[in-house]
N, C-alpha and C positions, 0 to 999 in steps of 0.2 A: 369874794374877790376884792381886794384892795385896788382902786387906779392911783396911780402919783403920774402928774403930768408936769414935765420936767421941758426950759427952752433950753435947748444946743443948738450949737452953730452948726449943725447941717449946712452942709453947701452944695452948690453942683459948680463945674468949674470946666472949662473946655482946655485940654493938657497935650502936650505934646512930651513923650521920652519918660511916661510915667514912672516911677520907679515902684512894683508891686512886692508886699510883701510876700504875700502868697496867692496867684491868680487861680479861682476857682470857679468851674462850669456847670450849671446845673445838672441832674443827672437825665432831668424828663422835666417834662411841659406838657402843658393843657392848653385852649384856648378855648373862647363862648364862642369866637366868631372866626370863621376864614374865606376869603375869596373864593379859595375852590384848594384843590389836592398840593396844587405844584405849589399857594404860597401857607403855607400848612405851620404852626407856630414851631417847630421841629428846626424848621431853617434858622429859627432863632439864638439856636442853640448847640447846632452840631460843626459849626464853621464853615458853614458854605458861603463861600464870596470873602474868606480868609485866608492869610498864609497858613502852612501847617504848623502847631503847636503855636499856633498866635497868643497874643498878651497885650495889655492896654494899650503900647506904642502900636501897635498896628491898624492900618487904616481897612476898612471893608471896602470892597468894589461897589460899583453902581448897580442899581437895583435891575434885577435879571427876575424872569422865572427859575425859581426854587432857591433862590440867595436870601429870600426878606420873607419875614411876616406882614403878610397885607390880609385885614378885616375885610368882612363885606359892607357891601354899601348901607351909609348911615347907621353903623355901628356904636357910633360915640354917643351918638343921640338916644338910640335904643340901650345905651347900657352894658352893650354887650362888647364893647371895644375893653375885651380884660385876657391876661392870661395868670397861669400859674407857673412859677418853677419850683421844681424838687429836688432836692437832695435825698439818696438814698440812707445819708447815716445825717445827727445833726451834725452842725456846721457850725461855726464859728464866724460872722461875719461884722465886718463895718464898713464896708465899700459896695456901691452900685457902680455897675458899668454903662454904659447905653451907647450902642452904635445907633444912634437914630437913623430913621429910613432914607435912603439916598437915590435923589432923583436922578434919571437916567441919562442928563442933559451932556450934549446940545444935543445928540439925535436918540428921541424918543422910539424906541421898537417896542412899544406897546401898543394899545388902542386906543389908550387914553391918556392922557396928560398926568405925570404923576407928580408935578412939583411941589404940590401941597399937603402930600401924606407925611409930612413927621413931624412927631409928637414935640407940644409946646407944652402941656402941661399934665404931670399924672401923680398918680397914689402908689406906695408902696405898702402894704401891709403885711410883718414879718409873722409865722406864726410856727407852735412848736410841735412835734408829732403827735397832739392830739385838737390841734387845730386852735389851741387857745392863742391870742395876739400876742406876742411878746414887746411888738414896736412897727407904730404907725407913723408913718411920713405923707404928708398931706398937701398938695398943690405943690408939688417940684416942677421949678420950669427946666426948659429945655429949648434948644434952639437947630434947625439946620446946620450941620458941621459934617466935615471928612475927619475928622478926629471924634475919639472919643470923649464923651459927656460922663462927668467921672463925682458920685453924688457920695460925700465922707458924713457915716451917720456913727454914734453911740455903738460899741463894738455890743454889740450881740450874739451869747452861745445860745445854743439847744434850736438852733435854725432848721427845721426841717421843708416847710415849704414858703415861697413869698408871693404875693398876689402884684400882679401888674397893671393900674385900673390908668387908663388913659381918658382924659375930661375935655381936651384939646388939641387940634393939630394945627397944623398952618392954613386951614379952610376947605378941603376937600372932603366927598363921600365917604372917601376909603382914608386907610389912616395902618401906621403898622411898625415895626423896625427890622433894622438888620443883624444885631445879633449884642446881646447883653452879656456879662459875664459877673463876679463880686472876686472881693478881699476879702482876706480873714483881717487885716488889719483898717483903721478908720484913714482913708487916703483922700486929699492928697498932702504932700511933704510941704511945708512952707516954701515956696516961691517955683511950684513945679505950673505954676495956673499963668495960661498967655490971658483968659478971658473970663469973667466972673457975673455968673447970669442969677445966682439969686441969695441970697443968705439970707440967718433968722428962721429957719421952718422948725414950725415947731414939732415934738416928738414926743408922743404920747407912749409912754410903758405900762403896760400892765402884769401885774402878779395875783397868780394864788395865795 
């Protein structure tokens, strides 16, 4: 196996009125870790706490039972604050979505305080339907936002699943999002970004 490890300007960019080329949902997900049933990595991905047939301009509601992916406690620590999504066929991709987790404020109807569950900093690892890496994205930050967090990488075919590894949240136990989505194209369009939270990440490809 040959590596060539190649820098692009990966970015993550907080966007409002994104314009998608092709908005794509995973088909299934896994997680290592979840709070319990109702915040299940599922929510992550079937649009709960979205309008119907949503797309990047759409904002997710406040964090509910069964709208968010929430870990359990000291997840990031142990390692296990990860998920997977899949694609039934491959996929063509260059856009990460990311609804980061959205605290419930100002009146909290939890039991615990959730203002510090979302994700500041994670890994993306793409890989092709026999699990070899096709393209690694490594410490992407991220910030608290009602908008989506919108991460434009090296367009990538033969996508079949991508790994979700979360390193950082804003300082809580628990940690999670509201729901992710990708492109088939590398987004976003020049001058579509109100806010610019990281560039320079580097991006490792690997071939057979």
């Amino acid at each position: 196996m040959q590596i060539h490890v190649m820098a692009c300007s990966a970015v993550a960019l907080v966007c409002s009125g994104v314009a998608s080329a092709e908005f794509i949902r995973p088909d299934s997900a896994t997680a290592v870790s979840e709070f319990s049933s109702q915040f299940h990595i599922e929510n992550a991905i079937d649009g709960t706490g979205m309008p119907a047939d949503f797309g990047p301009s759409d904002t997710h509601e406040i964090y509910n039972r069964s709208n968010h992916w929430t870990t359990g406690s000291g997840a990031i620590g142990a390692g296990t604050a990860r998920a997977t999504f899949s694609f039934n066929t491959p996929q063509t991709v260059g856009t990460f979505y990311l609804w980061n987790h959205r605290a419930n404020r100002p009146v909290d109807n939890l039991a615990n305080s959730n203002d510090d569950y979302f994700v500041t900093d994670f890994d993306l690892i793409l890989r092709d339907a026999v699990g070899a890496v096709l393209l690694e994205l490594n410490n992407l930050s991220a910030v608290e936002s009602e908008e989506v967090l919108v991460y434009g990488f090296p367009q990538t075919s033969g996508v079949v699943s991508v790994e979700f590894i979360i390193n950082a949240n804003g300082g809580a136990s628990f940690t999670g999002v509201a729901e992710v989505g990708f492109d088939t194209e590398s987004i976003p369009a020049p001058g579509s970004a109100t806010l610019l939270i990281a560039t320079g990440v580097a991006a490792t490809r690997r071939r057979r």
